[in-house]
C-alpha positions in Angstrom: 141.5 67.2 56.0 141.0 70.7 57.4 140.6 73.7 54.9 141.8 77.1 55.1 140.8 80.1 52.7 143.7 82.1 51.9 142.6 85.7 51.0 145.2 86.9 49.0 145.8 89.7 46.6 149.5 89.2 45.0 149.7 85.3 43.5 151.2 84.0 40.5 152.2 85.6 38.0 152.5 88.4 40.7 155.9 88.1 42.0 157.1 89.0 45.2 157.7 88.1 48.6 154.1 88.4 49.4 153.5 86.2 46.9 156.2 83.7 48.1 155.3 83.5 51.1 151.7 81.9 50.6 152.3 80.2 47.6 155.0 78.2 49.8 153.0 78.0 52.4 150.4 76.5 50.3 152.9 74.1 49.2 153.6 72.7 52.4 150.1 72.6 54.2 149.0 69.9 53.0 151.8 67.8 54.7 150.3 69.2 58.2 146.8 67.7 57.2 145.4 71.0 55.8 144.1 71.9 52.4 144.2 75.4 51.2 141.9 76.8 49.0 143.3 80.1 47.4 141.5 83.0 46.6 143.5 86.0 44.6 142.3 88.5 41.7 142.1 87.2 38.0 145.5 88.2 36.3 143.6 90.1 33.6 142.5 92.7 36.5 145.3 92.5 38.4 148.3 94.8 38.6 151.7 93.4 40.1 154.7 95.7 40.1 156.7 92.7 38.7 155.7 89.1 37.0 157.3 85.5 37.1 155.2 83.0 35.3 157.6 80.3 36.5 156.1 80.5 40.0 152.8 78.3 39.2 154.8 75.3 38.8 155.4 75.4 42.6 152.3 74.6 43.7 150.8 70.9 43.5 148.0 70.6 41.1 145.5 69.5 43.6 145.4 73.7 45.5 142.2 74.9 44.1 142.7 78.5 43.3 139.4 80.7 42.8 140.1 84.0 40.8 137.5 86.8 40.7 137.2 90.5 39.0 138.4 93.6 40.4 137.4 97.2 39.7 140.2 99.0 38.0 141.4 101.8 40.1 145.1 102.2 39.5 143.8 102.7 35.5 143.2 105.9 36.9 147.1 106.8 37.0 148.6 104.3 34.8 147.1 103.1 31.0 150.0 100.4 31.4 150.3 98.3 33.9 153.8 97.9 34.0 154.3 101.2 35.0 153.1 100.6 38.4 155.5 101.6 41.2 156.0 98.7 43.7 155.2 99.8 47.2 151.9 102.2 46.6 154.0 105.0 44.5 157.2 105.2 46.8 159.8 103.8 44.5 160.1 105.9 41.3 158.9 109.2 43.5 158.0 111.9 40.8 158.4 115.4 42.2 156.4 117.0 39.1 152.7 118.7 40.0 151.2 115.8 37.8 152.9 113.0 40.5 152.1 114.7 43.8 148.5 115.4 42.7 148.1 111.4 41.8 149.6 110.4 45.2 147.3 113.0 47.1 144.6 111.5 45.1 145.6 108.0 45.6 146.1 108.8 49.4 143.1 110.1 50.3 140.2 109.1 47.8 141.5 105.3 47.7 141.5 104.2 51.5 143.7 102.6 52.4 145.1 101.3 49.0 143.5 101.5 45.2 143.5 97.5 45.2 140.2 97.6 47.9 138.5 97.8 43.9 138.8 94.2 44.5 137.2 93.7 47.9 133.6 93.7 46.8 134.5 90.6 44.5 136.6 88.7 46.9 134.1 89.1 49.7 130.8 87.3 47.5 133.2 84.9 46.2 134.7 84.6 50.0 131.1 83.6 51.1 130.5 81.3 48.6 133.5 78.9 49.1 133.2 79.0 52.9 129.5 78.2 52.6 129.9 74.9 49.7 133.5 74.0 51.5 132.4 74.2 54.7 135.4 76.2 55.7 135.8 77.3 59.2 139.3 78.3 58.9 140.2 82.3 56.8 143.5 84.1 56.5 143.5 87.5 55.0 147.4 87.6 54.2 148.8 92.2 53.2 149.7 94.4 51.8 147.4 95.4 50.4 145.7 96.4 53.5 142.6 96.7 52.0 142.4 93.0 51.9 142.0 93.0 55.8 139.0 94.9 55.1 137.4 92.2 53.6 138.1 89.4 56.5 136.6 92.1 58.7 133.4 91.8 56.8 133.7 88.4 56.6 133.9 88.2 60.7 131.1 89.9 61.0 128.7 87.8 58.8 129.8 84.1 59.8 130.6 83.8 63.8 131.7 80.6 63.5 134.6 81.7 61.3 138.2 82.1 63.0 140.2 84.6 61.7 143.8 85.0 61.3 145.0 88.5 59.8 148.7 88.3 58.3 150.6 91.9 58.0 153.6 91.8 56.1 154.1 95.5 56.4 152.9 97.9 58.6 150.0 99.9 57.9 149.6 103.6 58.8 153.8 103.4 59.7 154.6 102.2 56.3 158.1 104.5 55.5 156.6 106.0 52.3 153.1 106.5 53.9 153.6 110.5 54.0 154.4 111.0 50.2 150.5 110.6 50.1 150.0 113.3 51.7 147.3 112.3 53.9 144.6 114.4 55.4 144.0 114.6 58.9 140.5 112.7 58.1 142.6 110.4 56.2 144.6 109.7 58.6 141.3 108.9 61.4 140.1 106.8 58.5 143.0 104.8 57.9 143.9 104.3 61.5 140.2 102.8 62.2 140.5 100.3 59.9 143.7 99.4 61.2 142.4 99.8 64.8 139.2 97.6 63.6 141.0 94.7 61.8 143.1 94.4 64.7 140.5 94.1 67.4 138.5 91.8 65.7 140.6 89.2 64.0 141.4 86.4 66.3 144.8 85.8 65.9 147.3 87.7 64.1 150.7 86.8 62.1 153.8 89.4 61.5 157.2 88.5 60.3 159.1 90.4 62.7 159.3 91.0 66.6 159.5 94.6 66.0 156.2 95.0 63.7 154.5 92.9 66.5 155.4 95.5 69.4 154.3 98.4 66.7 151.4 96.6 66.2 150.5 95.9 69.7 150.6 99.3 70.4 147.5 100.1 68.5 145.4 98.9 71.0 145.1 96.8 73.9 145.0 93.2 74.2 146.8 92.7 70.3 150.5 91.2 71.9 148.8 88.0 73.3 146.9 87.0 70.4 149.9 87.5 67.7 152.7 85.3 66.6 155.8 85.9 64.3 156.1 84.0 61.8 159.0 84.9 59.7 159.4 84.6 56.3 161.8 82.1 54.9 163.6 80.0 51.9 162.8 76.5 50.7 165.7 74.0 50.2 164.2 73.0 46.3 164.7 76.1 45.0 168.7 75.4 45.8 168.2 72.2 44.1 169.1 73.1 40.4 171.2 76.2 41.0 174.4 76.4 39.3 177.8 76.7 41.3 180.1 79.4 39.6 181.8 81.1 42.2 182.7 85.0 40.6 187.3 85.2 39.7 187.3 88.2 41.5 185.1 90.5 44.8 181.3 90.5 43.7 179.2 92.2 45.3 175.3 91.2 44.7 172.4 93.4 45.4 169.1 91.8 44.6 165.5 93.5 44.8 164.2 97.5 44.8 166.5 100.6 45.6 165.4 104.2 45.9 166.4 106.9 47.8 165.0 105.5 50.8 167.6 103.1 50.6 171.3 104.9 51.3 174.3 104.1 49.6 176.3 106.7 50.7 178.9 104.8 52.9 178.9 101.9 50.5 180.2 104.5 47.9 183.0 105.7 49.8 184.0 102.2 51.0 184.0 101.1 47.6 186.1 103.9 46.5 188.4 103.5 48.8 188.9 99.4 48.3 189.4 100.4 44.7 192.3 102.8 46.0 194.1 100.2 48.0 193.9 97.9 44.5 191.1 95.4 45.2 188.9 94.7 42.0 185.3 94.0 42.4 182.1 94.1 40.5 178.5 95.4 42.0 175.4 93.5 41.2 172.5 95.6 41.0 169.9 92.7 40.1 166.4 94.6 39.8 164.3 98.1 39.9 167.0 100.5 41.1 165.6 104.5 41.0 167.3 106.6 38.4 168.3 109.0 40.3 170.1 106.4 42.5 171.8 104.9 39.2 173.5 108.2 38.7 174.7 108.6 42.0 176.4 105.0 41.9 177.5 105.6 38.5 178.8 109.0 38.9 181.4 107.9 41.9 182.2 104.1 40.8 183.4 103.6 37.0 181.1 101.8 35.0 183.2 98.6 34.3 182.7 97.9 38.5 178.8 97.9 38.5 176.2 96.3 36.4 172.4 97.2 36.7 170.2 93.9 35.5 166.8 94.3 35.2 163.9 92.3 36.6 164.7 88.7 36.6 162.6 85.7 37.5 163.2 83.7 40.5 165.1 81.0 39.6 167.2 83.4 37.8 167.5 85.5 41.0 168.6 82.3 43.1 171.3 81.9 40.9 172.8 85.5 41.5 172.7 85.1 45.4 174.9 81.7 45.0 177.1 82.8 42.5 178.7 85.7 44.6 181.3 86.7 46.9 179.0 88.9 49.2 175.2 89.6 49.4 174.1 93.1 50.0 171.5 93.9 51.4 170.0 97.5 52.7 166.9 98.2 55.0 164.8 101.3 54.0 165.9 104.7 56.6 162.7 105.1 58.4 162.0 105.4 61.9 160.3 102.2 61.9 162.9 100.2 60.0 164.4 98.3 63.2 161.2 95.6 62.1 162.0 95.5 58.6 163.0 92.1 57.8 162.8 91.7 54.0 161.9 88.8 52.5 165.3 88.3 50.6 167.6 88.0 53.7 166.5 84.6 54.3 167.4 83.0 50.6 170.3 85.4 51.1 171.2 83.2 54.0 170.1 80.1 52.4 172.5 80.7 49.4 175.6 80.4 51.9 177.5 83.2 50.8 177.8 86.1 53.7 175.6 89.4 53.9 176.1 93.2 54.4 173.5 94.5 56.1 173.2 98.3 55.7 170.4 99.5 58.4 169.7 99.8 62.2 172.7 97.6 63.9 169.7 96.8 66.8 167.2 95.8 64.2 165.3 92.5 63.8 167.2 91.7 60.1 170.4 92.7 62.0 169.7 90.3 64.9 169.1 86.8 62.6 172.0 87.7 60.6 174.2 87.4 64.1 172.3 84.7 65.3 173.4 82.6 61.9 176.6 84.7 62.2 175.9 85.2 58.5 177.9 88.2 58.3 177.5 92.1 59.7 175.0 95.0 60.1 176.7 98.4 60.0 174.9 101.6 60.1 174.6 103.2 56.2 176.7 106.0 56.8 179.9 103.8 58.4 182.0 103.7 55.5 185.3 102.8 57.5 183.2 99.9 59.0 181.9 99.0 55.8 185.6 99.3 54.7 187.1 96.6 56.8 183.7 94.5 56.2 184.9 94.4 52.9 188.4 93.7 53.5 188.0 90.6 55.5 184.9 88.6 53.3 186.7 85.2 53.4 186.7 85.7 57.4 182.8 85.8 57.4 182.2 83.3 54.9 184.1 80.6 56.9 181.7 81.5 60.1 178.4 80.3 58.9 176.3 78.3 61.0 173.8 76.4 58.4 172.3 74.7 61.7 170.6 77.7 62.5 169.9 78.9 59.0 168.0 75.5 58.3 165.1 77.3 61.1 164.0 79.2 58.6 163.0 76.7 55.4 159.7 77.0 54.4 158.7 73.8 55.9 159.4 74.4 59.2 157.4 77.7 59.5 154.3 76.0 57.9 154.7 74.0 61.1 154.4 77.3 62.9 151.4 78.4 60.5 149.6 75.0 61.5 150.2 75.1 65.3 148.6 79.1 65.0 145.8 77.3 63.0 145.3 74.2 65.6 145.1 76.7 68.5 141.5 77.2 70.3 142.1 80.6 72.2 
C-alpha cells in the first residue's frame, strides 16, 4: 500500500473543519490503496480554539498518528488555553491598548502565525518517518500557515519527495489579517513565504475556485498545478441523528459570529415576520461575539433567540436536521466571494434549506444553486431576506440530493487520490 504523511496541526481533540477534513480523509484513504501516517502536535502543547474528544472514534485504529512537542508561544498572551480566539485573534477583537499591542506583537514577531513554535519539532520528526516508512508521498494541510513552512524545508532536503500543499484559507488575504497591524517588513516577510511555498510545492489543494484564482495570482505558473478539492460531509455521521422536526419557524445558525459577520438585514427581516404574526425561534449554536449578542438581543425579544454554547459534533449534526432553515453567513471581506465554509456542506447534507447571507456571485453562493438548496442574498437585503423567509416550505420541496451526494467525504478522497496518483 502507498503511504502519505499528513502534516497537520489541528487533529483530535482539536475540533474544527480543518480538523474534519483530514481526519475524514484519513478515514477513507485506505479504501483507495493508501495508508496515512498522521503527524499533528501532542494535545498537552497544543492550543485548539474549541475541543471534541468524540472525534477519535472516527478514525480506524490501524492510522498511526505521531505526536511531537511544540514551543509555547500563544502562553505569551493567554495563561489558559481556552481563551484562545479562533481565527489568529479576529473573533473576540479587544479594542483596549493591552489587545492591540498583543496582536501587533503576534503580527509581526510571530511570522506568519505563533503555532510555527511547533515547526522545528514536526520537521525532525517529519524526517524520521519518511526515512524508516519509506514515504515518498507529504501533504502539509493550513491554517496554520506556518505548517507550509515546514514542507518547504522538507522539499528542500529529500528530492525525491512530492509535495502537495493544502490551504484552507488564504494567507496574506485572510479578512482579519490587518487587525495585526502588520509592518511593511512584515508584510515582504509574509508574502515570501507564501510566494516560496507556492513555487515549490508540487501540486497544490484549495477548497474553492475563487481561493485558487487568488492564489494563482501570486505568481506564475500556480493555476496548472492546483486542484479544488472541496470540503464535504460523510453520510455516517447522519446515521444516528434524531428526527424532530421544530412545531413552529427555527432558524439554526451553527459555528463563529463576530462583527465580521452582518446581521443587520436578518434583524429587520426578522422584525418584520414577527409584525406580520409568524413565530420563530433563532438558533445561535456556538462562539457568537458579545457585542453581536447585544445587538441581536436588543432588536429580537429574548423568548425568539437562544445562544448555545460550544457543542460537539454529533451534537451539532443534530441541530442542522432538527430545523426549519439553516443559516448560514460568509465573513464581509473583499475576498469573501471564495469563502466556502466548511459547514455549508453538512448544512446541505442535513436536507433542510440554507440562507446564505454574503456575495450572491460567490463560490458558497454558487453550490447552494447548483443543489438548489435554497438562496444567497446580499447581508443588507432585508426585503429579500423577508420573502426568503416567507416561502421556506417552497425551498425545502426543491432539493436535489443527487447533486448534494458529490460532496460526501468519500467521493472527494477519490479526488485527493487521483491528485496523489498524478506524475506531473
Amino acid at each position: 500500500m502507498n503511504k502519505v504523511l499528513i502534516i497537520t496541526y489541528y487533529w483530535p481533540p482539536g475540533s474544527g473543519a480543518g480538523v474534519q477534513r483530514w481526519l475524514k480523509f484519513s478515514k477513507y484513504l485506505p479504501q483507495y490503496g493508501w495508508e496515512p501516517l498522521i503527524l499533528t502536535v501532542d494535545t498537552a502543547f497544543a492550543y485548539y480554539p474549541a475541543t471534541d474528544i468524540t472525534l477519535d472514534k472516527d478514525l480506524p485504529e490501524s492510522v498511526k498518528v505521531f505526536k511531537t512537542p511544540a514551543t509555547d508561544y500563544f502562553g505569551i498572551f493567554f495563561s489558559d488555553k481556552k481563551r484562545v480566539p479562533s481565527s489568529g485573534f479576529a473573533t473576540g477583537k479587544d479594542d483596549s491598548l493591552k489587545g492591540k499591542i498583543a496582536r501587533f506583537i503576534r503580527g509581526n514577531f510571530f511570522i506568519p502565525d505563533p503555532r510555527r513554535g511547533w515547526n522545528r519539532f514536526a520537521f525532525r520528526k517529519a524526517c524520521e518517518i519518511i526515512e524508516n516508512e519509506m514515504v515518498f508521498n507529504v501533504i502539509t494541510t493550513s491554517p496554520p500557515h506556518s505548517t507550509q513552512l515546514t514542507g518547504l524545508k522538507l522539499r528542500k532536503k529529500y528530492h525525491h519527495l512530492k509535495w502537495i500543499a493544502d490551504l484552507r484559507d488564504p494567507w496574506t488575504d485572510i479578512y482579519y489579517y490587518k487587525l495585526f497591524f502588520p509592518t511593511f517588513i512584515s508584510k515582504i516577510i509574509d508574502h515570501g513565504y507564501e510566494k516560496s511555498v507556492l513555487k515549490k510545492a508540487d501540486k497544490i489543494i484549495t477548497v474553492s475556485c475563487s481561493l485558487k484564482d487568488l492564489l494563482s495570482s501570486k505568481a506564475e505558473r500556480i493555476k496548472d498545478k492546483t486542484e479544488v478539492i472541496t470540503n464535504g460531509f460523510d453520510f455516517s455521521d447522519f446515521e444516528d441523528t434524531t428526527d424532530k422536526k421544530p412545531g413552529k419557524l427555527t432558524i439554526t445558525y451553527v459555528g463563529t459570529l463576530s462583527e465580521k459577520y452582518p446581521v443587520d438585514g436578518l434583524i429587520r427581516a426578522l422584525k418584520k415576520i414577527k409584525q406580520e404574526g409568524i413565530d420563530f425561534v433563532i438558533r445561535f449554536t456556538g462562539s457568537v461575539q458579545e457585542n453581536v449578542m447585544n445587538d441581536i438581543l436588543s432588536n429580537i425579544p429574548s423568548a425568539s433567540v437562544e445562544f448555545i454554547s460550544y457543542v460537539v459534533h454529533h451534537e451539532a449534526i443534530d441541530y442542522m436536521k432538527n430545523t426549519s432553515l439553516l443559516l448560514l453567513i460568509i465573513p464581509e471581506h473583499k475576498h469573501n466571494k471564495g469563502i466556502v465554509t466548511g459547514k455549508i456542506f453538512e448544512y446541505l447534507a442535513s436536507g433542510n434549506p440554507i440562507l446564505c447571507l454574503g456575495p450572491v456571485d460567490g463560490d458558497a453562493a454558487q453550490i447552494i444553486k447548483r443543489c438548489k438548496a435554497g438562496m444567497t442574498i446580499d447581508y443588507h437585503n432585508s426585503d429579500a431576506i423577508t420573502e426568503f423567509l416567507r416561502n421556506i416550505p417552497l425551498y425545502a420541496s426543491l432539493i436535489d440530493k443527487s447533486v448534494i451526494q458529490e460532496f460526501s467525504r468519500s467521493n472527494l478522497t477519490g479526488k485527493l487520490v487521483s491528485v496523489l496518483n498524478s506524475r506531473s
